[in-house]
N, C-alpha and C positions, 0 to 999 in steps of 0.2 A: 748699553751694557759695556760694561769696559774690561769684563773678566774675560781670560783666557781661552775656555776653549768651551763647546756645547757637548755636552756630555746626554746623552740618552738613555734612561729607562726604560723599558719593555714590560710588559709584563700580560698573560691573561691567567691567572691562578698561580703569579709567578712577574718574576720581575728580571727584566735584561738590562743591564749595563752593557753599550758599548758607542763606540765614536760615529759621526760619520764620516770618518775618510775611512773608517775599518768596512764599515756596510755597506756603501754606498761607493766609497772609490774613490769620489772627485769633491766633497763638501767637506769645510770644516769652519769652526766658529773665530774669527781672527780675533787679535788678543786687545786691539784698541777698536772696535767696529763689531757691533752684532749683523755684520752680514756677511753674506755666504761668499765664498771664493772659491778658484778653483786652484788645486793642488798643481805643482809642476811636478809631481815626480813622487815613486813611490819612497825613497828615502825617506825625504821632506813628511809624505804624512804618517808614515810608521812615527819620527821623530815626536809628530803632534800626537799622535794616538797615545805611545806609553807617557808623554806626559800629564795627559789629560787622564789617563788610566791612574795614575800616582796621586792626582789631583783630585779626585771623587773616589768616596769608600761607601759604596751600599753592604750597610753590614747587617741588615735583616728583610728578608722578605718572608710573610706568611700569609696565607689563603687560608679562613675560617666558613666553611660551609656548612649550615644547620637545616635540616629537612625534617619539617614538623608535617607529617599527612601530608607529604608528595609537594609540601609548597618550600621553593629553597631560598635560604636566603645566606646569602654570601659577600662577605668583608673580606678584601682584597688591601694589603696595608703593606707601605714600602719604606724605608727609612734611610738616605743617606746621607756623609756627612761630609761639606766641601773641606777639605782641609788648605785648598791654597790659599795664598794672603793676597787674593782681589778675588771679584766677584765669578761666578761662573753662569751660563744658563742650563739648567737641567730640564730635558727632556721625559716625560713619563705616556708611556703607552700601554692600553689596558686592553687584551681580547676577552670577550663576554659571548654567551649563547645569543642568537638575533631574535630569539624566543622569549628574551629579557628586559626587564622595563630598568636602567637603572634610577635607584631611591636617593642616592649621596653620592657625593665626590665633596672631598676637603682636603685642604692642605695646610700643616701646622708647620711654622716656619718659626722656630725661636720662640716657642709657646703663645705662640699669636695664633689662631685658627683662622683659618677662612672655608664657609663652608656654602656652598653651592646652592641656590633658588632656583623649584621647577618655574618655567614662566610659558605663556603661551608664546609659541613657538612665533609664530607674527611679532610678535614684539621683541621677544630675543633677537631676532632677526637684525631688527631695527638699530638696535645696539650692537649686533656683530657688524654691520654694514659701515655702520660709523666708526669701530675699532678700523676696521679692514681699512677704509678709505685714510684714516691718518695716520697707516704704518705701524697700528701695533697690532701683537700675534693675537690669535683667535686659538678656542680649540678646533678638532681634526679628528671627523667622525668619517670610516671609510667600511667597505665591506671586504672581510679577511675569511677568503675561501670559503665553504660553501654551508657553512653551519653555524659562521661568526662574524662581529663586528670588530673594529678595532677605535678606540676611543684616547687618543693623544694630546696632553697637554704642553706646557713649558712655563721653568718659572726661572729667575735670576736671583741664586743664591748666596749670600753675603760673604765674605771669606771667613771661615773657621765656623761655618755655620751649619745648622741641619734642617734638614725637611724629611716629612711624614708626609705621603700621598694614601690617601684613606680611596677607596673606591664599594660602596656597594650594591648589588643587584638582585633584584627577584624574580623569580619565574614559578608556575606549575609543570614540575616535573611530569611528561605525557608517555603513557603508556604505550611503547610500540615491540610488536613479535611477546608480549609474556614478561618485560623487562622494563623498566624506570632505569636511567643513564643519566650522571654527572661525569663532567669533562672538564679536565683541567689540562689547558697548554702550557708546557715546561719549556722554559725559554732564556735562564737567567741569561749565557752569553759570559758568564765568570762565575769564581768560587764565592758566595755567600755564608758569613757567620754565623746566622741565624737563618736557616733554610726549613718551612715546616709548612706541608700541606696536612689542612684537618679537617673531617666529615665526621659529620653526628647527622645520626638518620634514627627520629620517632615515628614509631608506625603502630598504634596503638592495635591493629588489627591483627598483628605478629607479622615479623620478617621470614617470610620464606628462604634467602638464600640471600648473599652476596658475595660479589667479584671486586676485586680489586686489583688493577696491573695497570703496567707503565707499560708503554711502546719501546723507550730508552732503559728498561730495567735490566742488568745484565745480574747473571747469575749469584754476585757479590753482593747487588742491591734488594736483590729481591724478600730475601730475610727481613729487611728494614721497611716493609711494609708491614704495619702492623694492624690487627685488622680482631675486634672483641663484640659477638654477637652475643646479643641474650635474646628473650622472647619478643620481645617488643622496641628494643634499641639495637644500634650496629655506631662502633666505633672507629673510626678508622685514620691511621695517620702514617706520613713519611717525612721522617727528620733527617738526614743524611748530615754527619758532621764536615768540617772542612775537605779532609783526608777522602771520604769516603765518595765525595764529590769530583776527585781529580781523577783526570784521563789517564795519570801514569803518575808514579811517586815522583815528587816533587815537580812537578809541572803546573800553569797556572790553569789548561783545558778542562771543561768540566764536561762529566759524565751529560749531564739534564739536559736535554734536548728533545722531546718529543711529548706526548698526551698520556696524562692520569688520567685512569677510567676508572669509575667506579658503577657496579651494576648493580639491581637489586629487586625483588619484587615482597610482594605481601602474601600472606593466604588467605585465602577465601572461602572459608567453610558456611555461609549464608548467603542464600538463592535472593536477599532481601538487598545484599549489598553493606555496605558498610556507611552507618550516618554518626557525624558527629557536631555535636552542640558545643559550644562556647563561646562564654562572653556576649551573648545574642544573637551570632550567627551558626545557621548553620550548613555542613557539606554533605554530602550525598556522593560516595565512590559506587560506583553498578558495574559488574563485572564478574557476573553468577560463574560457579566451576561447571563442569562436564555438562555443558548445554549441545546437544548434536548439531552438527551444523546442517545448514538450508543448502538447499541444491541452488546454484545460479545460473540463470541466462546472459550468456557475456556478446557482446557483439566489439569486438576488437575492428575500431576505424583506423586504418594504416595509411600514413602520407607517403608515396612514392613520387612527388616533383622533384625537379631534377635536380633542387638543391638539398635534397637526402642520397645524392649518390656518395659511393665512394664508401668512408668506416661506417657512416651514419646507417646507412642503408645494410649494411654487413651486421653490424652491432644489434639494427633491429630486428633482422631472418633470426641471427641467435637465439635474441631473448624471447622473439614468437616460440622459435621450437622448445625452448626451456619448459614454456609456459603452458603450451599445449600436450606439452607429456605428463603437467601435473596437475590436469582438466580431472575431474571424480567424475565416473559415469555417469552420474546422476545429474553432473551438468550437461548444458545446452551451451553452444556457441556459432559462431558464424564470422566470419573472414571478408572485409570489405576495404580495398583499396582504391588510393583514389588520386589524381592529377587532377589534368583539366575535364576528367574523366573520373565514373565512378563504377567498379566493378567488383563486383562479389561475386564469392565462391562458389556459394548456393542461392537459391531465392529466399529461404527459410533457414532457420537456425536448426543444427545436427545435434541428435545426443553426441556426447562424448567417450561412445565405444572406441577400444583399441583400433578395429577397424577403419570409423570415420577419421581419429585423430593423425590417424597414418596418411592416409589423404590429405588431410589439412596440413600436415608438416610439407607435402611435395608440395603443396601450394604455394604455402609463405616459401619453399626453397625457390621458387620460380618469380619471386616476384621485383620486379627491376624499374628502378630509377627514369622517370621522365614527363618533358611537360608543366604546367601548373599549378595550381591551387585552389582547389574548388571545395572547402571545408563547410559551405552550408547543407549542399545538394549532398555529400558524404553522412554527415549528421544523419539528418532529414533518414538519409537511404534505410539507415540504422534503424531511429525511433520507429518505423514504418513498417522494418521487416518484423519488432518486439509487440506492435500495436498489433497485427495482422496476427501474430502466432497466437498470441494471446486470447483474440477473437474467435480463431478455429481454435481453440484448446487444445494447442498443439505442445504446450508446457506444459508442466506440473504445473498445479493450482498455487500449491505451496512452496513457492521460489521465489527468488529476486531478483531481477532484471535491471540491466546494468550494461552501459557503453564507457569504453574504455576508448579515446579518440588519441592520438599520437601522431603530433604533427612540429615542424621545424621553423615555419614562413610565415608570413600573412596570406591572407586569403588574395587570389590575383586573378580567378577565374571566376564566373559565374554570381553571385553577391559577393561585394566584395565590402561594404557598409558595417564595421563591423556591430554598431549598435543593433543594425536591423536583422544581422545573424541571432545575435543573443537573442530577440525576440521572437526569431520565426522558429528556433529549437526549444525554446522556457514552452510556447504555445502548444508547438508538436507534445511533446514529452508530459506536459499537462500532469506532472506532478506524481507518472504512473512509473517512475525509473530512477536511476540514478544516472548522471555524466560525470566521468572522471575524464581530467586534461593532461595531459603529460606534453610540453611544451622542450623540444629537444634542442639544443643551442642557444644562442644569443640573438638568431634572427627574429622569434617569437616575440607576439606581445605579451607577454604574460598576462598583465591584468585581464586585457581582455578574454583569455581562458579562463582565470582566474574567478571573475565574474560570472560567467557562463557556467563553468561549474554549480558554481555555490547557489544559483538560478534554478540550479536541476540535481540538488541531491549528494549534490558530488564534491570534491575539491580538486585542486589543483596542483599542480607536481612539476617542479622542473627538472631535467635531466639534462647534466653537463657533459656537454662534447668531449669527452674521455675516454682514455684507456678504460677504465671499469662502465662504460655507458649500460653494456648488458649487464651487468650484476645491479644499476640502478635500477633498470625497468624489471628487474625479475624482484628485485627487492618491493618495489610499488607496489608489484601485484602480490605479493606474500599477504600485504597488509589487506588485501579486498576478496582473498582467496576464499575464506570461509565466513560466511557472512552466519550468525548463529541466532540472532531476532530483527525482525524488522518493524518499520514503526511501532519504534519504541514510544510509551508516556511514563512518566515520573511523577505523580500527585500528590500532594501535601493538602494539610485544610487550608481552605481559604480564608478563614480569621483566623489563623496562627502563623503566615509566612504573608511576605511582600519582597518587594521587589528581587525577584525570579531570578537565576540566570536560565540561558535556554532549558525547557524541560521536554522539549520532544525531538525523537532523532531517528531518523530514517534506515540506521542499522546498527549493529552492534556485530564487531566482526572480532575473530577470535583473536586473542593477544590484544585486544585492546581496552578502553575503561572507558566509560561516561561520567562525567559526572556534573551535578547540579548543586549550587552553590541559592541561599539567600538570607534575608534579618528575619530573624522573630517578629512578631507585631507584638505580641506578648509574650511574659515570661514562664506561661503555663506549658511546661513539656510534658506533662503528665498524658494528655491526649496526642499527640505527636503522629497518629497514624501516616506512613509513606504506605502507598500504592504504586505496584511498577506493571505495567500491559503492556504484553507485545506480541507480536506472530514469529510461532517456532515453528521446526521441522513438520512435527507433527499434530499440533494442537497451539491457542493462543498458552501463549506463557502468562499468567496470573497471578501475585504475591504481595501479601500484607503484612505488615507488622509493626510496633509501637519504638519508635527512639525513642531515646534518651542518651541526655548529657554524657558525655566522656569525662572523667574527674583524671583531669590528666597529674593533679598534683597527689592521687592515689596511685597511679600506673607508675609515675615517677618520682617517686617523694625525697631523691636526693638532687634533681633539680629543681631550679627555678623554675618561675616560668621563660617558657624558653624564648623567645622573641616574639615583642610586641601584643596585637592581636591578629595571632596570624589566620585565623579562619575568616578575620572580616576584609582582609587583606587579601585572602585566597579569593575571597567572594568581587573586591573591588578589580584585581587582575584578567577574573573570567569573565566580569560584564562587562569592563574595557576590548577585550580581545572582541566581542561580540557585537561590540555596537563598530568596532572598525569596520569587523564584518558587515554589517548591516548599513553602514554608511557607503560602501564599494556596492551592493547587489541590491538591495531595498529599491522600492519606490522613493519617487525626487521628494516628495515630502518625510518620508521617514528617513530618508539618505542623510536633509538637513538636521532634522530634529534628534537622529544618532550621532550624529559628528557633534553637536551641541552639547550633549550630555556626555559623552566620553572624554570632550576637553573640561570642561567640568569634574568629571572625579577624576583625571590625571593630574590635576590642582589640586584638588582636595586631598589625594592620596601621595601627591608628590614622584607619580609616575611617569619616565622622560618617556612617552612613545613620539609617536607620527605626528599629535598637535603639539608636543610639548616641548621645550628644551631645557636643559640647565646651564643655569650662568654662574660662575665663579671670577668674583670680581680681584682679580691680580694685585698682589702688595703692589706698591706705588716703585716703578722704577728709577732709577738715579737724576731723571729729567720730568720727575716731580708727577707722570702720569700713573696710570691704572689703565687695566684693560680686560675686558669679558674673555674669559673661557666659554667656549660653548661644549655643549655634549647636544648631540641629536639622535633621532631613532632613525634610521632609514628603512625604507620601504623594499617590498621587494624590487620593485619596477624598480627602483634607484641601485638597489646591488646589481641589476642586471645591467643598467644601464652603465655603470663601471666596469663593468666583467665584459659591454661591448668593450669601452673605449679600453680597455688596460694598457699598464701603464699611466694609471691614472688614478685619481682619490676624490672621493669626496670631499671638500672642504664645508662643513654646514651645508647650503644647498648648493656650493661652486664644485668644480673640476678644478684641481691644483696637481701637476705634473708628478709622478713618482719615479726615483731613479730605477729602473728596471731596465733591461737590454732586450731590443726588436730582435728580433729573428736574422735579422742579416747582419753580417760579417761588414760588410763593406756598406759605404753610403750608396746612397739611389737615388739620384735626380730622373723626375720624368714630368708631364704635363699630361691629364685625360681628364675626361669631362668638360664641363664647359665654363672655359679651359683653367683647368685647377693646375698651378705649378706646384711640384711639392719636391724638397730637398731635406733625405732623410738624413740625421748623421748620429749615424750609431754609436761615436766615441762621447758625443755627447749627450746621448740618451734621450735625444730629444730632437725635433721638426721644425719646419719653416714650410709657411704655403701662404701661395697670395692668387690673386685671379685674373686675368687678362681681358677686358671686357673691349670689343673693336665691333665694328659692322661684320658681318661675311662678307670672305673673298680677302678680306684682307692677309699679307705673306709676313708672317715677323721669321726673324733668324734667330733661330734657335740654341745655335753652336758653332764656333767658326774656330779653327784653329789655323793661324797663318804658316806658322812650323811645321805639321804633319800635313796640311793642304785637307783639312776634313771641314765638311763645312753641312749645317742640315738647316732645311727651310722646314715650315709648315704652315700650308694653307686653311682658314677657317671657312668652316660652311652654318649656316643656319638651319633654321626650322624649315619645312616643306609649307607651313602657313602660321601665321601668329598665333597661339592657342589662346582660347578664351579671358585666359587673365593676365592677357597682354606683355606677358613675359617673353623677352626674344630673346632665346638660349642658340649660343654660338659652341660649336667644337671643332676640332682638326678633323679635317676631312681630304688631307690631302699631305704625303710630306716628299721632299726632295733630299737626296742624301748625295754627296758629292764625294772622292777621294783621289783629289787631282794627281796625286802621285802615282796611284794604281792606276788613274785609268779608270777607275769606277762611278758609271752614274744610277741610281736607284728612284725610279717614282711607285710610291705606294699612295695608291684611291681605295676606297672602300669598296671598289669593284676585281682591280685587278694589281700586279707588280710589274712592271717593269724595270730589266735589268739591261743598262750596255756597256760592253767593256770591250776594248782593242776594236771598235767599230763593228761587234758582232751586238747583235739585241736578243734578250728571251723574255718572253711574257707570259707569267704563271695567274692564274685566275685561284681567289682565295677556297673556292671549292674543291682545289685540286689538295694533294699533301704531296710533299716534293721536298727531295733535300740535294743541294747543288754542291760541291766540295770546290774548291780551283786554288792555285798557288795564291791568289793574292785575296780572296774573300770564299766564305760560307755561308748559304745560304740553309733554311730549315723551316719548311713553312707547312704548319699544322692548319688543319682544313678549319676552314671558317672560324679560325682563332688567333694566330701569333705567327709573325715574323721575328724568325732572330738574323738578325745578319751580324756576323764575325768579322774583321775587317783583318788581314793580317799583321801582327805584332802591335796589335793598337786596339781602340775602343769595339764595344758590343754593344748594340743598341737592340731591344726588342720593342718591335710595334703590334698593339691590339685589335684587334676588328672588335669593335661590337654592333653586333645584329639587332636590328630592332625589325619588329612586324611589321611587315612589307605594308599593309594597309591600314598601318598606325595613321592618325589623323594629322597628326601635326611631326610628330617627331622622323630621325631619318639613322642609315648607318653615320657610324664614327669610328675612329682612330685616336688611339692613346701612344705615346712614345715612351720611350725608360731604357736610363742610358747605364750602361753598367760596364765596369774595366776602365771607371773614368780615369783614373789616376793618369793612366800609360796616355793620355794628350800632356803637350807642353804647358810650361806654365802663364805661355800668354792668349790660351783658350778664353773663350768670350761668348756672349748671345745671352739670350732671357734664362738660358740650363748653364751652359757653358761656364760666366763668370765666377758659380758656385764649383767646379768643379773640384779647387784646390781648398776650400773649405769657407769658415764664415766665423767671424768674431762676432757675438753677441751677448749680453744679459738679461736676465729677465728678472722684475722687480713689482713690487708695488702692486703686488694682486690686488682686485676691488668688482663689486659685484658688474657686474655689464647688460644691456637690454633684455640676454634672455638669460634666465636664472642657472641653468647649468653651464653654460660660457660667461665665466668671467674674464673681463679685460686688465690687463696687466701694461706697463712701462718697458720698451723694449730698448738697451741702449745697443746701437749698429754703426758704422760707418762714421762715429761721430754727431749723430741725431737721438733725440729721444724719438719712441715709436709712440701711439698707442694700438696695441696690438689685442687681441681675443683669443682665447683657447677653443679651437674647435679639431675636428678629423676630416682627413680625405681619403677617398679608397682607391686602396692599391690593389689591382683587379689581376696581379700577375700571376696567382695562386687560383684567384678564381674569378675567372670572367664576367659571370653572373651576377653577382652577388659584390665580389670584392672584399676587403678587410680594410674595416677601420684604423686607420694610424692616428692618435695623437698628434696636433700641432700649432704653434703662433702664428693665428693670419694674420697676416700684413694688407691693410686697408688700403682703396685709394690706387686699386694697379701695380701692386707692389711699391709707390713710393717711397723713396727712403730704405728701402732694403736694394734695388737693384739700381746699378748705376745710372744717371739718367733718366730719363722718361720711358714710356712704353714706346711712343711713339717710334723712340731713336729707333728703336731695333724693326720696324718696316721697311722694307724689300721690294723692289721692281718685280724680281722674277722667283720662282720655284728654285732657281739655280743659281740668282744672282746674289751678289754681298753688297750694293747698295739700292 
């Protein structure tokens, strides 16, 4: 590329323009080279930003959303136009529901189109991997907070030229609390000429009510929603002209910043549901009015290991008590928490008199963090106490039984296999209950909840480690609060319908909708009988009655037909959704033969899910190449698995760096585990770590400062016996800390400290908690966790203990190091920590897939060397012991090679104390 600057589009129902030295800080596109640089100075990139702002005019962006019977289908279309005289690269980024398959992406460039192919995702692959490995860009499919995707391309636009980026998606709008929701994220980022969000909503059944509002609407804007319901249509639009979009008269700030919602539901005056014919398929909406609701048996499984202390564990007393004050007497419940340990309230499940719940609130208030993981023997405890009651007739006949399990970890107690959990709870539970997962943090597997659920009745839910965490779990349980039929069936004739989507469903709970989607075999709708069975409060629920076709071009006779064929498309969405399902939880033969058939009509129908991807083949750049666009669908396990590492993106199925700022102010050089080095640097928003790999016993120097006389050793120790799969894992087990100016010597073992200064000694043992003040050092030593020692007017180093089980087989204690207040050492500090202290010139290039699919290796230039380097994390355990936090970073292969000066070797030591 040889145009001036990268210019960025945004958009998810909306479209941002803006730089990245404006976004991002330190990136921007230089004028003879499409590669990234780093700014010297905020001047310099203000200078590039308004130029590059003068240089691209995005002068319409609009969002067309059509919702024919709850299926949405939405065009998303951006237009800008390069006015400089050389080329530029433009940036286009789209957020979508993760609910959505997208159908198209195109880009019209000078009346040329280029429009995008679903392909099996294996094989796109194959073509993305080859783009990647010869340097040209790929698309940039990532997971955008907790209800979105974000989908990013780049093209390179001729001078005086324009481009159209077309984006469209579809989904079944899903019924939750009594309401159907469209979301549109407002995000231009600048004032747009043509600004116009537009929803048409056909609802042949009649619209009961709608909502429409902005998050960013302020009392000016809000007029300018315009919003035209009749019986069976809703119109709704927001065009805001230039003016109306500015933050203050005359200024360039725009008002749009936040979420278009749009809300809405149908009426429901037939216990029969709502069916409709066309074009050969047909849909089935079930969601009868005033059905009384079923009394339910709840047995709420609560994880109290000890990596739920602290908000987690706070958050979830909360939303127990919420929950249990809005228990109906008629229900039944029981209180079962659980560690390494499993212990419940009662033996048996309590009605839910005022009385008992008052009780069960002191419960949950009492109940505290510690210990393990034992999530089969908790289960198990569950299904057992439901089997049992059930058997003395100790519940209503006519109830629903139901475990609600709420955990943070993996299993680490008692079975810990998670396949042969799934199996020993599917067995228990024998089909007579439902399991619902709620999976809290990042540490969870999900799938494997996920499965487990779907196994037993249930689904799965995750709940993000938030300020709002209890309004999540109180929200979950809204939707399972009132359950109103259970085994549900749905029947049609059997010579008039094929291929089915699901037709039988194990509850219908209030505020929500069923529904069943399939083809005709024949055209005869005249006999059409649906049947719907199920078990109510008080008697089975039983209802017949005769479809027929919808003539939607009589309900509508001033439009067209509205897009496509969309009931055959609603029906290809819900069998896709269903057999993904049934490919994750199914038996290994149905697992395959579902995965089979769902990449199958995600071809046929042109749907980017989980098998599929789209490829948009790039006008031909100035060096005569083309390059694949990719679009992918990400799974949930893969949004979590970015929401571990953040600060990070998915790239198709790689990890590609995102500039975002780590938690700490200052860098953090330290060494734990075995033995991970890792040098954090927050001004560059990004990591360095490499590995030290030596026998035990062996001493490297760590840090030596000749100037201030600071000097730190550490010794490695090994495993207590080689574990079976002959891996010999080495850590610090030993460090020496020196400050020959002071006077001060420091040995920390995983057993005890010793400290001597001016010829006196003290020896603190790490079960002790002890804080020492003195002129020239500080001491502050938290029991069986951290050492800080202060050094006066110079560095702070903190050392970890970590605990492991005393009669673990192979493994032993260890120490971690982390050096902080580096800066105040001189500048001719040194060791394996030490030489980073003043900081580290690198780049990083040439992304390309690497051995494991989520770590791709990249070209790292340092020191004057090319690297080849890997994206992977290390955990920095100084927030949490246990556990730790994932950092993002570029390992360095080989012992650090090439990143540290010298070999590993050099830096080995005689003594604890000595510097050769």
């Amino acid at each position: 590329m040889s145009g001036a600057w990268g210019v960025r589009l945004l958009l998810w129902g909306c479209v941002c323009l803006w730089l990245p030295s404006l976004a991002e800080g330190a990136l921007v596109i230089s004028r003879d080279h499409a590669t990234v640089q780093e700014t010297q100075g905020a001047a310099r990139s203000l200078q590039k930003r308004s130029t590059a702002d003068a240089m691209v005019e995005v002068y319409s962006v609009t969002v067309d959303c059509t919702v024919a019977s709850r299926f949405a289908h939405t065009v998303m279309t951006s237009s800008a136009l390069n006015k400089a005289n050389s080329s530029q690269e433009i940036f286009f980024e789209v957020e979508l529901p993760k609910t959505a398959f997208i159908t198209n992406f195109s880009m019209e460039i000078e009346s040329q189109v280029y429009v995008g192919e679903v392909k099996e995702k294996e094989k796109a692959k194959k073509e993305y991997q080859k783009a990647v490995s010869t340097g040209q860009t790929a698309g940039l499919v990532k997971a955008s907070g907790r209800k979105m995707e974000k989908f990013s391309v780049s093209v390179n636009i001729a001078a005086n030229s324009n481009v159209t980026f077309t984006l469209t998606y579809e989904e079944l709008l899903q019924r939750k609390l009594g309401q159907y929701e469209i979301l549109t994220r407002v995000k231009p980022k600048q004032l747009i000429q043509n600004f116009q969000i537009v929803a048409d909503i056909y609802e042949p059944q009649g619209i009961a009510f709608v909502d429409a509002y902005g998050t960013f609407l302020s009392n000016e804007l809000l007029p300018l929603v315009e919003k035209t319901v009749t019986d069976t249509k809703a119109h709704i639009s927001f065009s805001p002209t230039l003016d109306q979009q500015r933050k203050c008269p005359g200024c360039d700030g725009t008002l749009l910043e936040g979420d278009f919602v749009i809300k809405y539901d149908v009426n429901r005056a037939k216990s029969l549901g709502d069916i409709q014919i066309v074009n050969g398929y047909f849909v089935h909406f079930f969601a009868p009015p005033d059905l009384p609701r079923v009394p339910k048996n709840v047995v709420f499984v609560i994880d109290r290991s000890g990596s739920m202390g602290g908000a987690k564990m706070q958050q979830t007393r909360e939303a127990l008590l919420a929950i249990l004050k809005d228990l109906h007497e008629d229900d039944y419940f029981a209180l079962i928490q659980f560690d390494h340990e499993i212990n419940a309230w009662q033996q048996s499940l309590t009605k839910a008199t005022k009385e008992n719940v008052a009780k069960g609130m002191n419960y949950v208030r009492a109940i505290r963090d510690n210990g393990g993981t034992n999530i089969n023997d908790a289960v198990l405890r569950g299904v057992d106490m439901l089997i049992k009651d059930r058997k003395n007739k100790n519940l209503p006949e006519r109830s629903v039984d139901m475990i609600i399990l709420l955990t943070d970890g993996m299993p680490n107690s008692g079975e810990s296999y998670l396949p042969r959990i799934q199996e020993n709870v599917h067995r228990a539970v024998g089909g007579n209950m439902s399991l619902f997962c709620l999976g809290f943090g990042n540490d969870v597997d999900y799938s494997f909840l996920d499965v487990m659920a779907k196994q037993n009745k249930g689904v799965a839910r995750r709940i993000y480690e938030a300020s709002d965490a209890t309004i999540q779990l109180q929200g979950f349980y809204e939707e399972v609060a009132s359950p109103l039929l259970s085994e549900v069936d749905l029947r049609y004739p059997d010579n008039a319908v094929d291929f089915l989507t699901t037709n039988h469903f194990s509850q219908l709970f209030n505020g929500s909708e069923i529904v069943v989607a399939g083809r005709l075999s024949d055209n005869d709708i005249d006999n059409f009988m649906v049947e719907v069975f199920g078990k109510g409060f008080e008697e089975d629920f039983q209802v017949q009655g005769q479809a027929s076709a919808v003539e939607w071009d009589v309900i509508y006779p001033e439009q067209e037909y509205i897009f496509g064929d969309f009931t055959e498309r609603l029906w290809a969405y819900l069998t896709i959704q269903q057999l993904l399902e049934k490919s994750k939880s199914g038996a290994p033969e149905e697992k395959g033969n579902a995965t089979a058939k769902a990449l199958e009509m995600s071809l046929q129908y042109s749907f980017v899910t989980p098998l599929t991807s789209m490829v948009v083949i790039k006008p031909e750049t100035e060096d005569g190449t083309d390059s694949p666009l990719i679009a992918d669908k990400l799974t949930e396990e893969q949004r979590q698995q970015a929401e571990r590492h953040r600060g990070q993106a998915y790239q198709g199925n790689w990890i590609i760096p995102k500039q975002t700022s780590y938690a700490a102010s200052a860098p953090t050089y330290f060494v734990d585990g075995d033995p991970h080095f890792m040098i954090e640097l927050p001004d560059r928003e990004d990591a360095l770590c490499f590995n030290i790999n030596d026998n035990p016993g062996t001493i490297f120097n760590l840090v030596r400062d000749p100037t201030s006389g600071i000097l730190v050793n550490g010794q490695t120790i090994g495993d207590k016996e080689i574990p079976p799969d002959g891996k010999i894992n080495s850590y610090f087990g030993r460090f020496g800390i020196v400050h020959q100016k002071l006077g001060v010597r420091l040995e920390v073992t995983t057993q005890d400290i010793s400290v001597s200064q001016d010829g006196k000694r003290v020896k603190m043992l790490w079960s002790d908690a002890a804080s020492l003040k003195g002129p020239k050092m500080d001491l502050l030593l938290t029991k069986d966790r951290s050492l800080t020692v202060t050094l006066r007017d110079s560095v702070k180093f903190v050392i970890l203990l970590h605990k492991v089980w005393a009669k673990h087989p192979y493994h032993q204690d260890y120490l971690g190091f982390y050096t902080l207040d580096s800066h105040l050492l001189s500048p001719s500090v040194h060791g394996l920590l030490g030489q980073f202290y003043h900081g580290v010139e690198f780049e990083v290039g040439d992304l390309r897939p690497g051995e494991v699919p989520e770590k791709p290796d990249a070209t790292m230039h340092v020191k004057g060397q090319e690297l080849n380097v890997t994206r992977g994390w290390q955990r920095d355990f100084r927030s949490d012991v246990k556990n730790g936090e994932n950092v993002p970073c570029w390992f360095v292969h080989n012992n650090g090679t090439g990143l540290i000066d010298g070999s590993a070797s050099d830096y080995i030591v005689s003594g604890l104390f000595k510097t050769v």
